[in-house]
N, C-alpha and C positions, 0 to 999 in steps of 0.2 A: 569248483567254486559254487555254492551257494548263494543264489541269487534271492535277496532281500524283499522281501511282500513290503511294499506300499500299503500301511494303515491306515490313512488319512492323505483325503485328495486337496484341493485345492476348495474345490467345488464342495467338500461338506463344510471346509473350516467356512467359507462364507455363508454358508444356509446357517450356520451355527454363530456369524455375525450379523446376518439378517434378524435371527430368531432374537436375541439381545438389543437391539437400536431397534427394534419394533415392538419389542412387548409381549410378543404371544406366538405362538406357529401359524394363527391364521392371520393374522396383521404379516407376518413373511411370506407367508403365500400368497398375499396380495402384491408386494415388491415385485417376489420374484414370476410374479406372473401362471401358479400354478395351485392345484387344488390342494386344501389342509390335510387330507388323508395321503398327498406323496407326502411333503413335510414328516410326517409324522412316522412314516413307513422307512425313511429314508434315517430320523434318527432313532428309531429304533436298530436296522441294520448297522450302523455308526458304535452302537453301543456293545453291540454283540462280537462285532472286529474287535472292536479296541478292548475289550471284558472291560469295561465301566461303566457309573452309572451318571449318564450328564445330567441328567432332571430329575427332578423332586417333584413326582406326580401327586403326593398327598393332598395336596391343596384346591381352589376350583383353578389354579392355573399354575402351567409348568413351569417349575423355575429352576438354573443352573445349580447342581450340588457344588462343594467347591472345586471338587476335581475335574468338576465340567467348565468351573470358572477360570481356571489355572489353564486349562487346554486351551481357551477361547483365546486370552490375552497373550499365551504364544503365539498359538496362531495368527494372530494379527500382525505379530513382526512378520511373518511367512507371505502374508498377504499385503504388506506393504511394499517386500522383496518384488515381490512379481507384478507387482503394480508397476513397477519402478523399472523392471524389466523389459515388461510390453510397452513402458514410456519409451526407452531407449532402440526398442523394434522398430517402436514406428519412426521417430526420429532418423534411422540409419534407413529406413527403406523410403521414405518421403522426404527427407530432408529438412523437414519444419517441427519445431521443436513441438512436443505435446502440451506442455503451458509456457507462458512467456509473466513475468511479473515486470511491470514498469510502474517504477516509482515518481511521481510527480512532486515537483518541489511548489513549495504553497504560492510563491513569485507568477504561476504559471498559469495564467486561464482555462479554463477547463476546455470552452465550447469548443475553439480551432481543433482540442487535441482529441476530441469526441469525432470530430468528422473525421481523423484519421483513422478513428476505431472504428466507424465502418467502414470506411475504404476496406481495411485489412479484414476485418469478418468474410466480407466479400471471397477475398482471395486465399484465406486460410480460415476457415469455418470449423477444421477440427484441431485448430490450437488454441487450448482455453485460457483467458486473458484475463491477467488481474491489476489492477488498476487503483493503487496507494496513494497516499497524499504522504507526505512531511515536511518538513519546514530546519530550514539552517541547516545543521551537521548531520541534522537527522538523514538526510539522500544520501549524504557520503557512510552515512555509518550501516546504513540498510544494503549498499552494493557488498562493503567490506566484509559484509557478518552473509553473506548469500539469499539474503531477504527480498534483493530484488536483483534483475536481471540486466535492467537499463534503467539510467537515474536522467530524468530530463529536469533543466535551467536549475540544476545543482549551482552553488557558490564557488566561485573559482579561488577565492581564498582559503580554502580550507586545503590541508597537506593530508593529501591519501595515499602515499607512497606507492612504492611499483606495483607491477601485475596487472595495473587496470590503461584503460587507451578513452580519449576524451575528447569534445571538438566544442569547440564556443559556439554558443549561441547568440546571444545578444546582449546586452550590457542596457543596466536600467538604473534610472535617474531619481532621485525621492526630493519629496519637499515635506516640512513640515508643517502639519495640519492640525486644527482647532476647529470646532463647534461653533457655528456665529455668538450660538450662547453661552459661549466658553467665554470667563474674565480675559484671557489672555487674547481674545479676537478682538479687543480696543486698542489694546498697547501699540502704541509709535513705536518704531523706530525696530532698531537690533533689541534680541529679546538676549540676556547674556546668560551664561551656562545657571548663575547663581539663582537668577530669577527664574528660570524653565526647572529647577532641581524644585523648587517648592510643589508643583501641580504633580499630577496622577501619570504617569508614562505607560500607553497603552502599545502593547507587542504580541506577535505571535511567538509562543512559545516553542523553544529548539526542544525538536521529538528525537535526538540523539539518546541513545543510551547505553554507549560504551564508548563512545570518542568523545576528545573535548568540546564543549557548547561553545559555539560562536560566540564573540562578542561582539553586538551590534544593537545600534538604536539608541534610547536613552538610558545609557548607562548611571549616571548620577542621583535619575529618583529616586528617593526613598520609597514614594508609595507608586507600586507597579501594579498593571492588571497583567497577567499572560492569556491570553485566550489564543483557541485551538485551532482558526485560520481568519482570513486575511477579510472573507464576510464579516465574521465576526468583532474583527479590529474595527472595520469600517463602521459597524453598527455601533460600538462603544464610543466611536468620536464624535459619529453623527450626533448623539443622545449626549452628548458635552462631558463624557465620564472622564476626559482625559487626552490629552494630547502625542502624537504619534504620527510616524513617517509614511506616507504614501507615495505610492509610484507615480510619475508625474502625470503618463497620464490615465490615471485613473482619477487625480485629484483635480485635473482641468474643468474637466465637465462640470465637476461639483461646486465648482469654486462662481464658474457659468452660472447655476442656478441658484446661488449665493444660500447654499447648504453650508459651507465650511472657508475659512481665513487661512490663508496661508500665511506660517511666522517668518521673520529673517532673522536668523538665529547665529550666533557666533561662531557655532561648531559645525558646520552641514555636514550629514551625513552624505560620504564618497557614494557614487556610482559602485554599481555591484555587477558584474558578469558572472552569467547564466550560465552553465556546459552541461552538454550530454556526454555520459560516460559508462561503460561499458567493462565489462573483464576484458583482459588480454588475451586472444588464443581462441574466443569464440568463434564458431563459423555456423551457428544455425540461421536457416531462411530465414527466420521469422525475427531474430534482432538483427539480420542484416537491413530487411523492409523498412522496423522503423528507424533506424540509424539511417536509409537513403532519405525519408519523409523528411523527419526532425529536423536532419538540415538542409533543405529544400528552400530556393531563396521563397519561394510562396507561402511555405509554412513560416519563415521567419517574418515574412512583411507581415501574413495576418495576424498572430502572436503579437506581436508590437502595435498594433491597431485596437488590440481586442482589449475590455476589461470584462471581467466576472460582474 
Protein backbone atom coordinates (compact mmCIF):
# COMPACT_ATOMS: atom_id res chain seq x y z
CA UNK A 1 0.00 0.00 0.00
CA UNK A 2 1.14 3.24 -0.92
CA UNK A 3 1.29 5.63 1.76
CA UNK A 4 0.15 9.22 0.78
CA UNK A 5 2.74 12.56 1.27
CA UNK A 6 0.96 15.15 3.31
CA UNK A 7 1.15 18.38 0.94
CA UNK A 8 0.00 20.78 3.19
CA UNK A 9 0.33 20.92 7.13
CA UNK A 10 -1.73 22.61 9.26
CA UNK A 11 1.04 25.08 10.23
CA UNK A 12 1.48 26.49 6.54
CA UNK A 13 -2.43 26.81 5.88
CA UNK A 14 -2.28 29.22 9.09
CA UNK A 15 1.05 31.18 7.92
CA UNK A 16 -1.05 31.43 4.74
CA UNK A 17 -3.96 32.97 7.06
CA UNK A 18 -1.74 35.08 8.91
CA UNK A 19 -0.24 36.39 5.62
CA UNK A 20 -4.15 37.45 4.40
CA UNK A 21 -5.78 39.11 7.90
CA UNK A 22 -2.24 40.95 8.13
CA UNK A 23 -1.51 42.33 4.88
CA UNK A 24 1.95 41.61 4.18
CA UNK A 25 4.64 38.55 5.17
CA UNK A 26 6.26 41.00 7.59
CA UNK A 27 3.00 42.30 9.27
CA UNK A 28 2.73 37.92 9.82
CA UNK A 29 5.93 37.57 11.04
CA UNK A 30 5.06 40.02 13.52
CA UNK A 31 1.78 37.71 14.74
CA UNK A 32 3.55 34.85 14.43
CA UNK A 33 6.50 35.93 16.34
CA UNK A 34 9.29 35.24 13.76
CA UNK A 35 11.65 36.88 11.28
CA UNK A 36 10.22 37.92 7.37
CA UNK A 37 12.87 35.99 5.59
CA UNK A 38 11.37 32.46 7.47
CA UNK A 39 7.85 33.75 6.17
CA UNK A 40 9.05 33.93 2.91
CA UNK A 41 11.32 30.83 2.73
CA UNK A 42 8.71 28.75 4.10
CA UNK A 43 6.21 29.97 1.16
CA UNK A 44 8.44 29.69 -1.09
CA UNK A 45 9.05 25.82 -0.20
CA UNK A 46 4.76 25.68 0.12
CA UNK A 47 4.95 26.51 -3.40
CA UNK A 48 7.36 24.16 -4.80
CA UNK A 49 5.39 21.04 -2.92
CA UNK A 50 2.34 21.95 -3.88
CA UNK A 51 3.76 23.17 -8.06
CA UNK A 52 1.69 26.47 -7.50
CA UNK A 53 1.99 29.78 -7.55
CA UNK A 54 0.22 31.37 -4.30
CA UNK A 55 1.53 35.08 -4.84
CA UNK A 56 1.76 37.60 -7.24
CA UNK A 57 5.20 39.16 -6.69
CA UNK A 58 4.90 41.61 -9.53
CA UNK A 59 3.89 44.40 -7.52
CA UNK A 60 5.76 46.34 -4.34
CA UNK A 61 3.77 43.80 -2.42
CA UNK A 62 2.80 40.11 -2.45
CA UNK A 63 -0.54 39.17 -3.13
CA UNK A 64 -2.55 35.80 -3.33
CA UNK A 65 -3.07 34.55 -7.12
CA UNK A 66 -6.42 33.11 -7.30
CA UNK A 67 -5.38 29.59 -6.89
CA UNK A 68 -3.63 30.78 -3.81
CA UNK A 69 -6.92 32.41 -2.83
CA UNK A 70 -9.03 29.12 -3.51
CA UNK A 71 -6.31 27.08 -1.22
CA UNK A 72 -6.54 29.78 1.53
CA UNK A 73 -10.44 29.76 2.01
CA UNK A 74 -10.34 25.74 1.98
CA UNK A 75 -8.07 25.83 4.29
CA UNK A 76 -9.87 27.56 6.54
CA UNK A 77 -12.66 25.17 6.87
CA UNK A 78 -9.56 22.67 7.82
CA UNK A 79 -8.52 25.08 10.43
CA UNK A 80 -11.72 25.76 11.91
CA UNK A 81 -12.05 21.59 12.02
CA UNK A 82 -9.05 21.38 14.27
CA UNK A 83 -9.82 24.39 16.26
CA UNK A 84 -12.85 22.65 17.03
CA UNK A 85 -10.95 19.63 17.76
CA UNK A 86 -8.43 20.82 20.28
CA UNK A 87 -11.71 22.72 21.74
CA UNK A 88 -13.02 19.21 22.41
CA UNK A 89 -9.22 17.88 23.74
CA UNK A 90 -9.27 20.18 26.23
CA UNK A 91 -12.83 19.90 27.28
CA UNK A 92 -12.39 15.88 27.64
CA UNK A 93 -9.11 16.17 29.42
CA UNK A 94 -10.10 19.27 32.02
CA UNK A 95 -13.42 18.98 32.05
CA UNK A 96 -14.27 22.81 31.45
CA UNK A 97 -15.65 23.77 28.35
CA UNK A 98 -13.26 25.92 26.16
CA UNK A 99 -15.92 28.88 25.61
CA UNK A 100 -18.99 29.21 27.62
CA UNK A 101 -21.69 31.81 25.84
CA UNK A 102 -24.38 33.27 28.56
CA UNK A 103 -27.11 35.17 27.26
CA UNK A 104 -28.42 37.86 29.42
CA UNK A 105 -32.06 38.93 29.36
CA UNK A 106 -32.35 42.81 29.43
CA UNK A 107 -34.88 42.35 33.00
CA UNK A 108 -31.42 41.62 34.40
CA UNK A 109 -28.74 43.94 36.14
CA UNK A 110 -25.57 43.75 34.83
CA UNK A 111 -23.30 44.66 38.21
CA UNK A 112 -24.48 41.43 40.58
CA UNK A 113 -23.82 39.31 37.41
CA UNK A 114 -20.30 40.87 36.63
CA UNK A 115 -19.09 39.84 40.22
CA UNK A 116 -19.87 36.46 39.22
CA UNK A 117 -17.73 36.80 36.08
CA UNK A 118 -15.01 37.10 38.32
CA UNK A 119 -15.51 34.87 40.70
CA UNK A 120 -15.40 32.30 37.75
CA UNK A 121 -12.30 33.94 35.68
CA UNK A 122 -10.69 33.22 38.90
CA UNK A 123 -11.41 29.40 38.89
CA UNK A 124 -11.60 28.76 35.13
CA UNK A 125 -9.22 31.35 33.46
CA UNK A 126 -8.86 29.41 30.22
CA UNK A 127 -12.65 29.12 29.36
CA UNK A 128 -13.25 32.19 27.23
CA UNK A 129 -16.60 33.94 28.23
CA UNK A 130 -18.97 35.57 26.19
CA UNK A 131 -21.39 37.68 27.54
CA UNK A 132 -24.88 38.89 25.33
CA UNK A 133 -27.69 40.80 26.10
CA UNK A 134 -31.41 40.26 24.61
CA UNK A 135 -34.55 41.14 25.39
CA UNK A 136 -38.20 39.07 25.38
CA UNK A 137 -38.07 36.00 23.00
CA UNK A 138 -34.81 37.01 21.90
CA UNK A 139 -33.03 34.60 25.20
CA UNK A 140 -35.36 31.69 24.21
CA UNK A 141 -34.63 32.03 20.69
CA UNK A 142 -30.58 32.46 20.97
CA UNK A 143 -30.53 28.97 23.38
CA UNK A 144 -32.88 27.16 20.51
CA UNK A 145 -30.73 28.30 17.45
CA UNK A 146 -27.17 27.27 19.74
CA UNK A 147 -26.14 31.07 20.09
CA UNK A 148 -25.90 30.86 23.52
CA UNK A 149 -25.15 28.22 26.18
CA UNK A 150 -27.08 29.50 29.15
CA UNK A 151 -30.09 32.00 29.10
CA UNK A 152 -30.36 33.94 32.58
CA UNK A 153 -33.99 35.72 33.83
CA UNK A 154 -35.41 34.53 30.37
CA UNK A 155 -39.38 34.92 30.39
CA UNK A 156 -41.17 32.11 31.62
CA UNK A 157 -43.94 32.62 29.25
CA UNK A 158 -42.56 31.96 26.29
CA UNK A 159 -43.01 27.92 25.05
CA UNK A 160 -39.66 26.49 24.06
CA UNK A 161 -40.55 23.00 23.81
CA UNK A 162 -38.32 19.90 24.85
CA UNK A 163 -34.59 19.24 24.97
CA UNK A 164 -33.92 22.14 27.16
CA UNK A 165 -34.01 21.90 31.45
CA UNK A 166 -34.84 25.46 33.36
CA UNK A 167 -35.08 26.84 37.14
CA UNK A 168 -37.00 30.24 38.11
CA UNK A 169 -35.47 32.75 39.22
CA UNK A 170 -37.31 35.46 40.49
CA UNK A 171 -40.65 36.96 39.45
CA UNK A 172 -40.68 40.88 38.90
CA UNK A 173 -43.35 43.34 39.41
CA UNK A 174 -43.90 46.71 36.83
CA UNK A 175 -45.65 49.94 37.30
CA UNK A 176 -46.31 52.41 35.04
CA UNK A 177 -44.36 55.35 34.46
CA UNK A 178 -44.37 59.04 33.16
CA UNK A 179 -41.95 62.04 32.95
CA UNK A 180 -43.13 64.59 35.80
CA UNK A 181 -43.17 66.55 32.54
CA UNK A 182 -45.12 64.26 30.93
CA UNK A 183 -49.11 65.62 30.34
CA UNK A 184 -50.20 62.42 31.59
CA UNK A 185 -48.15 63.08 35.33
CA UNK A 186 -51.30 65.55 36.21
CA UNK A 187 -54.18 63.15 35.47
CA UNK A 188 -56.44 62.01 38.64
CA UNK A 189 -57.46 59.18 38.97
CA UNK A 190 -57.33 55.57 36.61
CA UNK A 191 -55.77 56.57 33.36
CA UNK A 192 -58.31 54.06 30.85
CA UNK A 193 -56.74 51.99 28.10
CA UNK A 194 -58.47 54.75 25.38
CA UNK A 195 -56.69 57.68 26.98
CA UNK A 196 -52.98 55.80 27.51
CA UNK A 197 -53.48 54.67 23.52
CA UNK A 198 -53.24 58.55 22.46
CA UNK A 199 -49.32 59.25 24.06
CA UNK A 200 -45.97 57.56 22.72
CA UNK A 201 -45.50 53.79 24.18
CA UNK A 202 -41.76 53.48 25.03
CA UNK A 203 -40.37 49.59 25.07
CA UNK A 204 -37.45 47.56 24.66
CA UNK A 205 -37.40 45.96 21.63
CA UNK A 206 -37.88 41.86 21.31
CA UNK A 207 -34.26 40.77 19.59
CA UNK A 208 -35.91 37.37 18.63
CA UNK A 209 -35.36 36.47 15.21
CA UNK A 210 -36.94 33.21 14.29
CA UNK A 211 -39.43 32.65 17.29
CA UNK A 212 -42.56 34.38 17.88
CA UNK A 213 -42.14 38.14 19.49
CA UNK A 214 -43.59 38.49 22.88
CA UNK A 215 -46.48 40.33 23.38
CA UNK A 216 -45.96 42.69 26.16
CA UNK A 217 -46.22 46.33 27.33
CA UNK A 218 -48.36 48.67 25.62
CA UNK A 219 -49.89 47.07 23.06
CA UNK A 220 -52.49 49.64 21.88
CA UNK A 221 -50.16 52.75 20.85
CA UNK A 222 -50.27 53.71 17.85
CA UNK A 223 -47.06 55.70 18.11
CA UNK A 224 -44.14 53.38 19.70
CA UNK A 225 -40.61 54.07 20.36
CA UNK A 226 -38.58 50.56 20.49
CA UNK A 227 -35.18 51.18 21.89
CA UNK A 228 -32.28 48.56 22.39
CA UNK A 229 -32.30 48.23 26.34
CA UNK A 230 -33.76 49.06 29.47
CA UNK A 231 -31.05 52.34 29.86
CA UNK A 232 -32.25 53.44 27.22
CA UNK A 233 -36.24 53.01 27.85
CA UNK A 234 -35.33 54.76 31.20
CA UNK A 235 -33.71 57.69 29.32
CA UNK A 236 -36.66 58.18 26.98
CA UNK A 237 -39.30 58.47 29.96
CA UNK A 238 -37.03 60.51 31.90
CA UNK A 239 -36.78 63.20 28.96
CA UNK A 240 -40.93 62.85 28.72
CA UNK A 241 -40.70 61.16 25.10
CA UNK A 242 -43.28 58.70 26.33
CA UNK A 243 -44.70 56.62 28.79
CA UNK A 244 -43.66 52.93 29.72
CA UNK A 245 -43.34 50.02 32.29
CA UNK A 246 -40.66 49.80 34.79
CA UNK A 247 -39.66 47.32 37.27
CA UNK A 248 -40.95 48.33 40.48
CA UNK A 249 -38.03 48.73 41.91
CA UNK A 250 -36.16 50.39 39.79
CA UNK A 251 -39.00 53.01 39.53
CA UNK A 252 -39.24 53.58 43.57
CA UNK A 253 -36.19 55.46 43.95
CA UNK A 254 -37.16 57.49 40.98
CA UNK A 255 -40.43 58.26 41.94
CA UNK A 256 -38.37 59.22 45.73
CA UNK A 257 -36.50 62.00 43.76
CA UNK A 258 -39.76 63.04 42.08
CA UNK A 259 -37.96 62.27 38.47
CA UNK A 260 -41.16 60.28 37.33
CA UNK A 261 -45.28 59.80 38.36
CA UNK A 262 -46.54 56.70 38.52
CA UNK A 263 -50.04 56.09 36.37
CA UNK A 264 -53.01 53.61 37.73
CA UNK A 265 -53.98 52.43 34.78
CA UNK A 266 -56.80 50.04 33.91
CA UNK A 267 -54.83 47.29 32.32
CA UNK A 268 -51.60 46.65 34.68
CA UNK A 269 -49.09 44.89 33.33
CA UNK A 270 -49.00 40.95 35.11
CA UNK A 271 -45.73 40.23 36.96
CA UNK A 272 -43.23 38.28 34.75
CA UNK A 273 -40.93 35.45 35.93
CA UNK A 274 -37.36 35.34 35.23
CA UNK A 275 -35.70 31.50 34.52
CA UNK A 276 -32.42 30.23 33.71
CA UNK A 277 -32.33 27.71 31.21
CA UNK A 278 -29.96 25.46 29.75
CA UNK A 279 -29.76 22.38 27.02
CA UNK A 280 -30.69 19.09 28.32
CA UNK A 281 -27.82 16.54 28.43
CA UNK A 282 -25.12 19.25 29.21
CA UNK A 283 -22.40 18.24 31.73
CA UNK A 284 -19.54 20.84 31.34
CA UNK A 285 -17.84 22.45 34.58
CA UNK A 286 -18.22 25.55 33.56
CA UNK A 287 -22.31 25.78 33.00
CA UNK A 288 -22.62 23.54 35.75
CA UNK A 289 -20.60 26.64 38.03
CA UNK A 290 -22.95 29.08 36.70
CA UNK A 291 -26.06 27.18 36.89
CA UNK A 292 -24.93 26.54 40.99
CA UNK A 293 -24.23 30.57 41.18
CA UNK A 294 -27.41 31.85 39.30
CA UNK A 295 -29.47 30.04 41.74
CA UNK A 296 -27.80 30.81 44.85
CA UNK A 297 -30.29 32.38 47.33
CA UNK A 298 -27.33 35.20 47.58
CA UNK A 299 -27.18 35.84 43.90
CA UNK A 300 -31.00 35.92 43.90
CA UNK A 301 -31.51 38.51 47.08
CA UNK A 302 -28.75 40.62 45.39
CA UNK A 303 -30.36 40.58 41.79
CA UNK A 304 -33.54 41.76 43.34
CA UNK A 305 -31.98 44.60 45.22
CA UNK A 306 -29.95 45.78 42.45
CA UNK A 307 -30.92 48.13 39.58
CA UNK A 308 -28.51 49.16 36.48
Amino acid sequence: MIKRQQRISLESLRLLDAIDRQGSFSNAAQELCVVTSSITHAIRNLEENLGLTLFDRSGQRARFTSKGRTLLESGRHLLARADAFDDEVQSIATGWEPRLTITVDQVVPMPPLMKQVEDFLEVAPQTILNIRREAAAGSWDSLASGRADLIVGAPVAVHFGEGFESALMFETSYVLAVSVKHPLALHQGSVSREQLALYRAIFVGDTSRAMPLLPYGLQDNRQRLSVPDHAAKLEAILMGLGCGFLNTHVATPLVRKGLIALLDVETPRPPSQGSLAWRSGETGRALKWWIERLTSKVFIDTLLNTSD
